[in-house]
Steps between C-alpha positions, in 0.01 A plus 500: 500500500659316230613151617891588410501761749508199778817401348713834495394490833585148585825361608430140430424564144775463191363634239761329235297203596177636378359452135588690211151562475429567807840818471376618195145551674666696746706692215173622331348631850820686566496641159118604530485577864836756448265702227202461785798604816333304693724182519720663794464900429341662809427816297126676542507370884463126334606205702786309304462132460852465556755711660810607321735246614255182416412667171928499428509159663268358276644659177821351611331196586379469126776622305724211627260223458415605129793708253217688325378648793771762496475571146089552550590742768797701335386459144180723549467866373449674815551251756910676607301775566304324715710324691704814569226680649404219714861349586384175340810293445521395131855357480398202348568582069311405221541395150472809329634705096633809497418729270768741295362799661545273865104429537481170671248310441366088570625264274173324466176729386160447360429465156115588385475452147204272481340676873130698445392318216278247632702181524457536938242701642669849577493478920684135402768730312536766718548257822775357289704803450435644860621144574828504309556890661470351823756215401723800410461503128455836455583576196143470240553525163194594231475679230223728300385234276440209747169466443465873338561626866307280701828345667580836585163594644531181756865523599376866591241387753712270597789740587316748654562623845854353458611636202825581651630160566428408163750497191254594209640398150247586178576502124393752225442298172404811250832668447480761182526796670546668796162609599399173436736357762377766768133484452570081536692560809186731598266221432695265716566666788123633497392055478745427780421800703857638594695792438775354381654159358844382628576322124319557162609329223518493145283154427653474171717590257344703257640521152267811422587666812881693564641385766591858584182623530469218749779587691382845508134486612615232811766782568218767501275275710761410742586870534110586584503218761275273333708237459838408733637280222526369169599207295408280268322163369598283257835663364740264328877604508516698195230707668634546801827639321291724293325655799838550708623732229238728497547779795345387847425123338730359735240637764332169456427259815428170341378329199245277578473167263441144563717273725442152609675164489333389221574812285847599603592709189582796614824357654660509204536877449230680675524411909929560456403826337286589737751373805802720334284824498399445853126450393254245644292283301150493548398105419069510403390120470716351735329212546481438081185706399236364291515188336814411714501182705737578746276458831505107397847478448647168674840656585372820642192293715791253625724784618144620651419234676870453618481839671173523595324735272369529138619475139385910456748532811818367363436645133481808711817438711655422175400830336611743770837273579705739360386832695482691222167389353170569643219267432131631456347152493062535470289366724072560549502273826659550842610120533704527198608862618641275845693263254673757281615669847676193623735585228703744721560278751646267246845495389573216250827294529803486272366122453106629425639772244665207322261290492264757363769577221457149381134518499511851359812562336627874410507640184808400289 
């Protein structure tokens, strides 16, 4: 029996008092032990490890001693359904975007850009992500050329047997025609080993490629039920207002580009664009990207160690302030996976905001 279980049934025990690595331990064995139904579930004749009302006691227990708890539990794909079936209580909120066709999904995902190519060993990187889904960042992001596929090929191990609680973004990059675009979207679904994707996205603006064709083959594809979604990557605003005026552009769900405090130009004309047509922003390189030095920056580390948790947390809570950007930030290790996460619990003051201005000024 997992030590925890002496605490939902314990009435000595406050659990607010406990570590906030010791909640996020028992966050991850919720997450996994809800796929396994054997947590509290007495289905197939099983004895539950906890009963009903100490499995709701301790969910309440843990979603008032740490914010993010109620945004891991109501921020997963699948988990309302869940709860509904099973009278779990899930009152507690979360940080979540909405979507313009009303999908909601977590404001923090998983980027995977540089994930299957060797840099960790592959069990390292798939820990990591199941890691981050269990921390409720269930959105993954990839695309067909990370790694000519091999990104793909390990997010799919790693999502199986839960592919329903995951938000699965991927991004075509070869754009001329429409074939082209559905034998990619083939490809990728065949790597990842799903049925369907819930976003696919155009990586790129391609000069060489009409944007109506685009439009048309991501209509056709969401049509056949191979993709839920679509949007785009990498769109400035003059492209954005070319694709609304052709028919069904304004079907798009997001354009994905990069966002962080040290690279804040999209506030000048892209994010507002975005925020009038109801559209969230997709931020890739959160935490600065290659090259950028942003995990040694002394004004994000003093906030850090201020509140208790890393520079990659506040650049995150600083990214996703605004609730209508999500942040895909990378990571190929579960401890750094743990630090990005701390970023939902962590809303920056009207003081930190301005102090980060002056570090990191806005665009004129």
């Amino acid at each position: 029996m997992p030590w925890f279980c002496a605490v939902a049934r314990s009435h000595d025990c406050d659990v607010r008092l406990m570590p906030q690595a010791d909640i996020l331990e028992i966050i991850q064995y919720i997450w996994r032990s809800d796929l396994r139904g054997e947590l509290w579930s007495t289905k197939n004749g099983g004895a539950a490890l906890l009963n009903r009302r100490e499995f709701n006691g301790l969910c309440g227990a843990l979603s008032s001693s740490l914010p993010v708890v109620g945004a891991m539990f109501t921020g997963l794909p699948g988990t309302s359904a869940f709860a509904a079936a099973n009278d779990v209580d899930l009152n507690a909120g979360g940080r979540t975007v909405k979507f313009p066709d009303g999908t909601i999904v977590p404001v923090l995902g998983q980027g995977s850009w540089h994930l299957g190519q060797g840099r960790h060993p592959a069990a390292v990187e798939e820990e990591a992500l199941r890691t981050g889904l269990a921390l409720g960042m269930t959105l993954i992001d990839t695309a067909e050329g990370y790694g000519n596929g091999r990104s793909e090929e390990l997010i799919g191990r790693v999502i199986a047997g839960q592919r329903d609680r995951v938000f699965l973004v991927s991004k075509v990059d070869h754009m001329t025609t429409g074939d082209s675009i559905a034998r990619a979207c083939e490809a990728s679904l065949g790597r990842l080993g799903t049925e369907h994707l819930d976003l696919y996205l155009a990586h790129w603006r391609d000069r060489g490629a009409d944007l109506s064709v685009i439009v048309a083959a991501f209509e056709n594809l969401r049509t056949a039920g191979q993709i839920r979604a679509w949007g785009v990557s990498n769109f400035s605003v003059s492209d954005m207002e070319e694709l609304f005026h052709i028919p069904q552009g304004d079907r798009c769900a997001t354009n994905q580009v990069p966002y962080n405090i040290g690279d804040r130009r999209i506030e000048n004309d892209l994010l507002p664009w975005c925020e009038k047509h109801g559209m969230p922003v997709m931020a890739y390189s959160p935490l600065g990207g290659l090259g950028a030095n942003l995990l040694g920056d002394p004004t994000l580390a003093r906030i850090g160690a201020a509140r208790g948790c890393s520079a990659a947390a506040v650049a995150l809570a600083w990214t996703i302030r605004s609730g209508n950007v999500i942040a895909i930030p990378e990571s190929g290790l579960a401890a750094h996976v743990k630090e990005n996460a701390l970023a939902l619990t962590l809303t920056l003051t009207p003081q930190e905001l301005q102090t980060l201005d002056a570090a990191h000024p806005p665009p004129n």
